[in-house]
C-alpha positions in Angstrom: 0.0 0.0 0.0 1.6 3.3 -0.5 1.5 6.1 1.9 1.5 9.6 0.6 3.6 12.1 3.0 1.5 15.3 3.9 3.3 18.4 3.2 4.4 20.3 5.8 2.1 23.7 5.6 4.6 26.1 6.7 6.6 25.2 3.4 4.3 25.2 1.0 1.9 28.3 2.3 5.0 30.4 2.9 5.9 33.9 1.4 8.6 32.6 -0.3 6.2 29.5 -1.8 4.0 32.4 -3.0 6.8 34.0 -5.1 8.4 30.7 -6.1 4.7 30.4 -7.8 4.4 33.6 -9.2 7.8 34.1 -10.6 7.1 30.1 -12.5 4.0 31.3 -13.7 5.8 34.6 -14.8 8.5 33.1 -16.4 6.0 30.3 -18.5 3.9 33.5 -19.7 7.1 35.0 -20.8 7.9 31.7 -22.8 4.7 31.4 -24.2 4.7 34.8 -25.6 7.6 35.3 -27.5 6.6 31.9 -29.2 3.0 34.0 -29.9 5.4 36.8 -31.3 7.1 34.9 -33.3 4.2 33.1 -35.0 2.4 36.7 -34.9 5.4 37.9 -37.0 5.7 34.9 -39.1 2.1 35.3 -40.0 1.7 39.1 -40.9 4.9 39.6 -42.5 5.0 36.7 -44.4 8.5 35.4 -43.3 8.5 31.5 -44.0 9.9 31.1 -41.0 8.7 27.3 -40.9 11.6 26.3 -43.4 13.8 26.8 -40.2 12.1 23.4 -38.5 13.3 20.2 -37.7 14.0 18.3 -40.7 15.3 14.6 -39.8 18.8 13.4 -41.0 18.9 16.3 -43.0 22.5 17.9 -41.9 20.6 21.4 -42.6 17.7 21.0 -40.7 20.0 20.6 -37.0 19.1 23.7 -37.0 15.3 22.3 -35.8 16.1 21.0 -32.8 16.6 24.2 -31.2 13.8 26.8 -33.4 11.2 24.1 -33.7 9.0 24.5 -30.6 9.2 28.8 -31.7 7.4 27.7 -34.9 3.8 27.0 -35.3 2.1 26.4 -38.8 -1.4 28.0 -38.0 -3.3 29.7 -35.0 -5.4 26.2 -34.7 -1.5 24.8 -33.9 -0.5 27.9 -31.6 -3.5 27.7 -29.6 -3.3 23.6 -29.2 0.2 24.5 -27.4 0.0 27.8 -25.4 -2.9 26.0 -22.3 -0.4 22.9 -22.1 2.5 24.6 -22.4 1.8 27.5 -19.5 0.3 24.4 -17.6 3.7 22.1 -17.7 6.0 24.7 -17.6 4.8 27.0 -14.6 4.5 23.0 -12.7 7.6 22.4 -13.4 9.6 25.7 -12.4 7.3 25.6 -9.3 7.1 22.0 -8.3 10.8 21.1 -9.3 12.8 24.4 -9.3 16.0 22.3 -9.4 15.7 19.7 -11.4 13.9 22.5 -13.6 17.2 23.9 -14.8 18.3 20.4 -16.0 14.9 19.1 -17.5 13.9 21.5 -19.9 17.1 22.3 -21.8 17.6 18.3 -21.9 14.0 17.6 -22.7 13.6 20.7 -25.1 17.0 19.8 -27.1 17.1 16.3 -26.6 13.4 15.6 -28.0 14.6 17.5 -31.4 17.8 15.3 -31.0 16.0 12.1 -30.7 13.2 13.2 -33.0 16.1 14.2 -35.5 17.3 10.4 -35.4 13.3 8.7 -35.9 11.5 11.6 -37.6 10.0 10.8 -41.1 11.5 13.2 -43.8 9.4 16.0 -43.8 9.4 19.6 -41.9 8.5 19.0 -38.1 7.4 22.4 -36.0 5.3 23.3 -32.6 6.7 22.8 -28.9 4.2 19.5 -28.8 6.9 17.6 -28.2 8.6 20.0 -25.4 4.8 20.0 -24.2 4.8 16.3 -23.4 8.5 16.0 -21.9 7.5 18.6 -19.1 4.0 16.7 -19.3 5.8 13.4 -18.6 8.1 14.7 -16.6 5.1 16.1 -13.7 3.3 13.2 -14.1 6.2 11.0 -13.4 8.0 12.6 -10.7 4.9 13.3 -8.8 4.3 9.2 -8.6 7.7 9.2 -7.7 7.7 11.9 -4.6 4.6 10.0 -2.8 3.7 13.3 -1.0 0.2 14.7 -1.2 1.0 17.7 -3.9 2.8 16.4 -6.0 0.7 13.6 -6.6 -2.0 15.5 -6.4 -0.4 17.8 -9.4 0.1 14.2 -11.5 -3.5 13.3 -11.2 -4.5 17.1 -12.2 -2.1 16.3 -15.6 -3.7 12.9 -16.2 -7.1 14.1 -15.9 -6.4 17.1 -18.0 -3.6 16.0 -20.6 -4.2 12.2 -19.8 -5.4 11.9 -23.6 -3.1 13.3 -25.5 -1.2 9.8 -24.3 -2.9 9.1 -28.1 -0.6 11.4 -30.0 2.6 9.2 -29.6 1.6 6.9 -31.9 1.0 7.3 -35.9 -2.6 7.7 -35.7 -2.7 11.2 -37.6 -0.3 11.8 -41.0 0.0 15.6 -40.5 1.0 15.1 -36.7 4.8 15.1 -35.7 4.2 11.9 -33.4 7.6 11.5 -33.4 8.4 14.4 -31.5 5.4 13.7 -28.5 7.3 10.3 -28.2 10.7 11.6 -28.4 9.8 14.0 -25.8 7.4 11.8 -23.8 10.7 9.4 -23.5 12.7 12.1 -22.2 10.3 13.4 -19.9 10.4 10.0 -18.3 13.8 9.4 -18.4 14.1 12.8 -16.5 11.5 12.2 -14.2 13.7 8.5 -13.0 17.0 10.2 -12.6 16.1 12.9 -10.7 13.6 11.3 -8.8 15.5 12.3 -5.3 15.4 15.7 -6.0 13.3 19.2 -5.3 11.4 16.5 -2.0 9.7 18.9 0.3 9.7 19.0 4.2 6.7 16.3 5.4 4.7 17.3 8.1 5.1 15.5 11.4 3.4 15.1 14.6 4.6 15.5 18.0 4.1 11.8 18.7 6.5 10.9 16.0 9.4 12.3 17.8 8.0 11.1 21.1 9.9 7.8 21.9 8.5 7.9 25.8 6.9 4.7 26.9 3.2 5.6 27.5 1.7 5.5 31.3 -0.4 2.6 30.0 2.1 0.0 28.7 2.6 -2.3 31.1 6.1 -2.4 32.7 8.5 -6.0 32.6 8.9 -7.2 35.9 12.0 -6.5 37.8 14.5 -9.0 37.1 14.5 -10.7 40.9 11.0 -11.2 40.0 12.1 -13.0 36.7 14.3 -15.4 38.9 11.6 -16.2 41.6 8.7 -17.1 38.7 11.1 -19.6 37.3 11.9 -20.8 40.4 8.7 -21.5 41.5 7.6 -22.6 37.9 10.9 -25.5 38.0 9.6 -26.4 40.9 6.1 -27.0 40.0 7.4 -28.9 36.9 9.5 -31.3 39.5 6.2 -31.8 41.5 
């Protein structure tokens, strides 16, 4: 049976919780809006700035693994992203600060990387694929943890995100599955190695510390007493 750690409330209700929280969810607006900027531009002046995705063992198109979650191919594509996107990133920054500044460099160049390797040859945009490493990544490390939030936080991805599970697999031609799963794998993979990491303070109880004998628990006999009872018992035994 697994028991999930409570929290301890002066951590997580602190001032310096409340900032933690605000300055994630700051820095994932930030994110999201220079990738709305540079669609916005893309669209009204025309740019073609889609020819700068990932294109897969294409020496050229290396370029992809770092501009492809900037580009978008439509608004229907830009607005699929930005929800999950200000979702996974502001629970990560928040939830994991530390492992934060390792997981989404890895899991936004490594999922180009890996899509790079598996991709089919064609033009791959949209940060879909960094979408569902921090996606896996939550999910993942909150099983991990045990402790009441950050489970909670996993079962608050599932339930939202829990479908888009679907879009690793080949089910829809104009869909870069390749990316989801590349970065699905690394959000995993991320999730196991730094699965000891970012653990809040628990809350405990003053009867946890407490190692006291209570008034109620009956006390051993004194050990003269041990020596007369077998006495008396070996001689019953001879009788």
């Amino acid at each position: 049976m697994i028991q999930l750690h409570q929290p301890d409330e002066d951590f997580t209700s602190s001032d310096k919780a409340a900032r933690s929280f605000s300055l994630a969810l700051q820095l994932a607006i930030a994110v999201t809006s220079v990738i709305w900027f540079i669609w916005l531009s893309d669209a009204y002046l025309d740019l073609g700035l889609t020819r700068y995705g990932l294109q897969p063992r294409d020496l050229g198109g290396l370029l992809g693994i770092v501009t492809a979650p900037l580009l978008h191919s439509d608004l229907e594509h830009m607005f699929s992203n930005t929800l999950p996107l200000l979702v996974s990133l502001t629970a990560v920054l928040y939830l994991y600060p530390n492992s934060a500044l390792r997981v989404i460099p890895m899991v936004w160049l490594g999922s180009g990387l890996l899509g790079w390797c598996i991709g089919r040859p064609s033009i791959h945009v949209g940060a879909s694929g960094f979408v569902y490493g921090l996606l896996a990544f939550v999910f993942v490390s909150g099983l991990f943890r045990q402790d009441l939030r950050s489970v909670g936080v996993s079962l608050v991805v599932w339930f939202l995100y829990g479908s888009m599970i679907w879009g690793v697999l080949p089910i829809r031609p104009q869909m870069s599955w390749e990316l989801h799963l590349s970065g699905a794998i690394l959000g995993v993979a991320m999730a196991v190695l730094y699965r000891g990491w970012d653990r809040v303070p628990v809350k405990r109880y003053e009867w946890e510390d407490d190692d006291s004998v209570p008034d109620w628990f009956p006390e051993p006999p004194a050990r003269g007493e041990d020596a007369r009872f077998t006495e008396e018992a070996d001689h019953d035994d001879a009788r």
